[in-house]
C-alpha positions as CSV (number, residue, x, y, z in Angstrom):
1,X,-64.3,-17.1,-95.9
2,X,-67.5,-18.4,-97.5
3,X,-68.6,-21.9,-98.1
4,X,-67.6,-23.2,-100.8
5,X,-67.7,-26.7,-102.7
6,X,-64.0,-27.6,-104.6
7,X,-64.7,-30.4,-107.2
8,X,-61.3,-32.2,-106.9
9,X,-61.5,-33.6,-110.2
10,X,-60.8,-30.0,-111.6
11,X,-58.1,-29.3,-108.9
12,X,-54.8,-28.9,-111.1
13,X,-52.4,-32.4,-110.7
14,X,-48.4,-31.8,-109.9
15,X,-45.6,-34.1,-110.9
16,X,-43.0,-35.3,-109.2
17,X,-40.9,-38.2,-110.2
18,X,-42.7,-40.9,-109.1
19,X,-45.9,-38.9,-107.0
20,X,-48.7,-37.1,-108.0
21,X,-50.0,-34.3,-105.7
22,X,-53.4,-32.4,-105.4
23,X,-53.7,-29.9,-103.1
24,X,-57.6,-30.0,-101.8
25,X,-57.7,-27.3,-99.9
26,X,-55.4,-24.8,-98.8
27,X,-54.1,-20.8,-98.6
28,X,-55.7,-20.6,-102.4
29,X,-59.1,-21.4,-100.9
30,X,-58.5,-19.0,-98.1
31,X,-57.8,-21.3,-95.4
32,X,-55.2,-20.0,-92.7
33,X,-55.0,-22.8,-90.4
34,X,-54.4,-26.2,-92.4
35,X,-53.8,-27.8,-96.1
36,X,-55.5,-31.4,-97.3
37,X,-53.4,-32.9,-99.9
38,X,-54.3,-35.7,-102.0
39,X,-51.4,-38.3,-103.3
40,X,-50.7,-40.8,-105.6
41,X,-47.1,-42.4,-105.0
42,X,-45.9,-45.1,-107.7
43,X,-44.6,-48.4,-106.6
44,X,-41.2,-48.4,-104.9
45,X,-40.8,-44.0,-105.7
46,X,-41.0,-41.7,-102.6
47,X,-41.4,-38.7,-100.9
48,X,-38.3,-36.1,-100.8
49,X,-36.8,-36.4,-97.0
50,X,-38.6,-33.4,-95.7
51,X,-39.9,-31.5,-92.9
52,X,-42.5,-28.9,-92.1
53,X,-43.3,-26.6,-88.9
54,X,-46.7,-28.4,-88.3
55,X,-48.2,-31.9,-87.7
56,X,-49.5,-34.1,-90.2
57,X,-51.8,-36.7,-90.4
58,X,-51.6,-39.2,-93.4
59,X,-54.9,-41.4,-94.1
60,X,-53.7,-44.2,-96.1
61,X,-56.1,-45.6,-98.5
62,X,-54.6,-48.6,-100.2
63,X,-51.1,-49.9,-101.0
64,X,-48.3,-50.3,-98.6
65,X,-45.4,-48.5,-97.2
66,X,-43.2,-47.3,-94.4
67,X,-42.2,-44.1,-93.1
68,X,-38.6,-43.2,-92.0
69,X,-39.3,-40.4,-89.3
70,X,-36.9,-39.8,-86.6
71,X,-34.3,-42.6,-87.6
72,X,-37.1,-45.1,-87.3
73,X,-39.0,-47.1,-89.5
74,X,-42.8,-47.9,-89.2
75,X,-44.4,-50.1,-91.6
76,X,-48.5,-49.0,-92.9
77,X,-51.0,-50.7,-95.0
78,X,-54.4,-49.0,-96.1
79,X,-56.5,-47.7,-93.3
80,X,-53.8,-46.8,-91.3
81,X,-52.7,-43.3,-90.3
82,X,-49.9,-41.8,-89.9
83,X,-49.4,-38.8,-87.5
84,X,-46.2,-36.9,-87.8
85,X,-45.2,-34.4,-85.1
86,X,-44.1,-30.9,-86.6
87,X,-40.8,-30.7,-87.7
88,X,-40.4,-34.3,-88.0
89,X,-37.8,-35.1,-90.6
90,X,-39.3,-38.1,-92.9
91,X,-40.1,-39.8,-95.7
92,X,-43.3,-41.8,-97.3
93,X,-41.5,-44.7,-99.4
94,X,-43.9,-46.6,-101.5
95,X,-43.1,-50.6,-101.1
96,X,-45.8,-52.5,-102.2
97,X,-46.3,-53.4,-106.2
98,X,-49.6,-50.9,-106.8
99,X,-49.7,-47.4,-105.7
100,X,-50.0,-46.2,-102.7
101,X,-53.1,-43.7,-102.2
102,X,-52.7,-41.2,-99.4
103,X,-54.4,-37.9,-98.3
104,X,-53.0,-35.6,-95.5
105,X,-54.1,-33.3,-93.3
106,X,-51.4,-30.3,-92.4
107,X,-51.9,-28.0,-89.7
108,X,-50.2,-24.7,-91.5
109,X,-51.4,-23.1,-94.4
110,X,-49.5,-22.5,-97.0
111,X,-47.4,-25.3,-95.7
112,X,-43.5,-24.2,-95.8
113,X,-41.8,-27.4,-96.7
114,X,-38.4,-27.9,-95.7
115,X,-35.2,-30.1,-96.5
116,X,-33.7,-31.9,-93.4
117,X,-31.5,-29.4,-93.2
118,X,-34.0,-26.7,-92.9
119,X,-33.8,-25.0,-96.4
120,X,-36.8,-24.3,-98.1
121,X,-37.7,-27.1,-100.5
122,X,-39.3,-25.5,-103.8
123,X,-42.4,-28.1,-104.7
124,X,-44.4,-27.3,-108.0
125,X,-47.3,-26.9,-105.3
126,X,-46.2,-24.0,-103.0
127,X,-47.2,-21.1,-105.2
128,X,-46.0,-18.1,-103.2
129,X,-44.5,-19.5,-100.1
130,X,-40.9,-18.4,-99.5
């Protein structure tokens, strides 16, 4: 893999109800090893309930939330991180009144996302990940 410069602005936007998704950098760019996704969650929408076979670490920028990971729930503001073990089961929920403004760092690339009950959970994101 060469250097290369991604100008995020440019980097096409994915929609689900409530959360907009960028993905950085990833399998597309030729990365093997990890995925940086940028997010935008709308006040009081959230993440599916969802797993992956890597760890995660979630910088939040601003707003407010909690994550329901391993039938617990820990609160976050901006400039916090979360880091989520691999095949955590959770959820990001958004419960402040702005959005909350995240970017994460997964160690997989393409990142296989999963429902709780371990089947594959189709996101307008993972082109070509079964």
């Amino acid at each position: 893999m060469d250097m290369n410069v991604n100008h995020n602005a440019e980097v096409e936007v994915h929609h689900l109800p409530g959360l907009e998704h960028r993905t950085l950098a990833g399998a597309r760019d030729g990365l093997g090893h990890f995925e940086v996704w940028r997010q935008t969650i709308a006040p009081k929408a959230a993440t599916p309930v969802h797993r992956h076979d890597c760890e995660e670490a979630i910088v939040i920028f601003s707003g407010e939330g909690v994550c329901h990971c391993g039938g617990r729930e820990f609160h976050f503001k901006g400039n916090d991180t979360l880091l989520i073990p691999a095949n955590a089961v959770h959820q990001i929920v958004n419960t402040g009144d702005a959005d909350l403004e995240i970017m994460a760092t997964l160690s997989m690339s393409p990142v296989r996302v999963e429902t709780a009950d371990g089947e594959h959970l189709a996101l307008p994101w993972d082109h070509g990940v079964a």
